[in-house]
C-alpha positions as CSV (number, residue, x, y, z in Angstrom):
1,X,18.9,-17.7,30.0
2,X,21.3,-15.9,32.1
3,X,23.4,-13.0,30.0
4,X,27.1,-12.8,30.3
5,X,29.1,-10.6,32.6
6,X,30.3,-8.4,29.8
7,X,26.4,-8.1,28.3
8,X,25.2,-7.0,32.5
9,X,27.7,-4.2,32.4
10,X,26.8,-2.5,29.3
11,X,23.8,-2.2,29.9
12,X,24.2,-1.5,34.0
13,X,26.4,1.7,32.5
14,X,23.9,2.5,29.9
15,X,21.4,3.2,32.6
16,X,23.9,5.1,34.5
17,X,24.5,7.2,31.6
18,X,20.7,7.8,31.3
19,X,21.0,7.5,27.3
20,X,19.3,4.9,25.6
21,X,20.8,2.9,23.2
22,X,24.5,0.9,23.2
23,X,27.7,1.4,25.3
24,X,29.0,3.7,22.1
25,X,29.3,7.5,23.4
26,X,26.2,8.7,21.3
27,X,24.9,5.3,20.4
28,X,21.1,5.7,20.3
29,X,18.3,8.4,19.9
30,X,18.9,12.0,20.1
31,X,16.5,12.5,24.2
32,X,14.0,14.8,23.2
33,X,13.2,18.1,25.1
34,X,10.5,18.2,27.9
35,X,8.6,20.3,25.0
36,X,8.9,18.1,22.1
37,X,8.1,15.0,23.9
38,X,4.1,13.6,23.6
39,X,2.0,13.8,26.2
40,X,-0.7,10.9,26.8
41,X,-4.8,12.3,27.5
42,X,-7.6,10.9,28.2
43,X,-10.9,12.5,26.4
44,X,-14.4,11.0,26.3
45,X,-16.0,11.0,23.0
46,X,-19.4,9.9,21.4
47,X,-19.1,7.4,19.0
48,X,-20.4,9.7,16.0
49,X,-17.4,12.2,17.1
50,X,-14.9,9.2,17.3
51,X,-16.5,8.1,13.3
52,X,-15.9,12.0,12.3
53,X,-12.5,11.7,13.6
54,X,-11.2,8.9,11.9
55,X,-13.1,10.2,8.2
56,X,-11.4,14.0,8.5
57,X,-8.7,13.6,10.5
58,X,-5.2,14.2,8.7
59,X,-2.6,11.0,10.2
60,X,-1.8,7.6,10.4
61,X,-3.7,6.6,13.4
62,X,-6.5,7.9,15.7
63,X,-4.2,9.7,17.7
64,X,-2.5,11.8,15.3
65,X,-5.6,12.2,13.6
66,X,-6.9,13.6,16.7
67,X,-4.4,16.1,17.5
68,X,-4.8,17.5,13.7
69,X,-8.5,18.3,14.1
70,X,-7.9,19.8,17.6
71,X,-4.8,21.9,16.1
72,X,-7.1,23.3,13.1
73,X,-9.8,24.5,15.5
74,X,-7.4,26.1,17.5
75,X,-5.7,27.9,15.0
76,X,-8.9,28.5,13.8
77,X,-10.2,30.0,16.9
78,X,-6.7,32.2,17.2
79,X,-7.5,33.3,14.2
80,X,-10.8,34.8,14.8
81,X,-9.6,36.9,18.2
């Protein structure tokens, strides 16, 4: 299915724009700072580590989970210098 002329140049001038979302001037999400956005990481873990994870963590998924237990030992660890 080919899209229409009209449909092309939206979204052409979208890109151009660099904002995500419609042709609408602030159409879209809010582009998050080079600080606020998620970076991915790869860790190797034993399975027993990967089981305590997903029982203590704090989140929705393994991820978040993750990143709480990592932020309490941290704060933790500030803590104690």
């Amino acid at each position: 299915m080919q899209l229409g002329r009209s449909k092309r140049r939206c979204r052409k001038n979208s890109f151009i724009r660099g904002n995500w979302g419609g042709a609408r001037e602030g159409a879209g999400r809010t582009p998050l700072s080079e600080y606020e956005k998620k970076k991915g990481c790869k860790i190797y873990i034993t399975k027993n580590v990967k089981e305590d994870i997903i029982k203590y963590g704090i989140g929705n998924n393994f991820s978040d989970k993750s990143v709480d237990l990592i932020l309490e030992g941290i704060n933790s660890r500030k803590k104690n210098n």
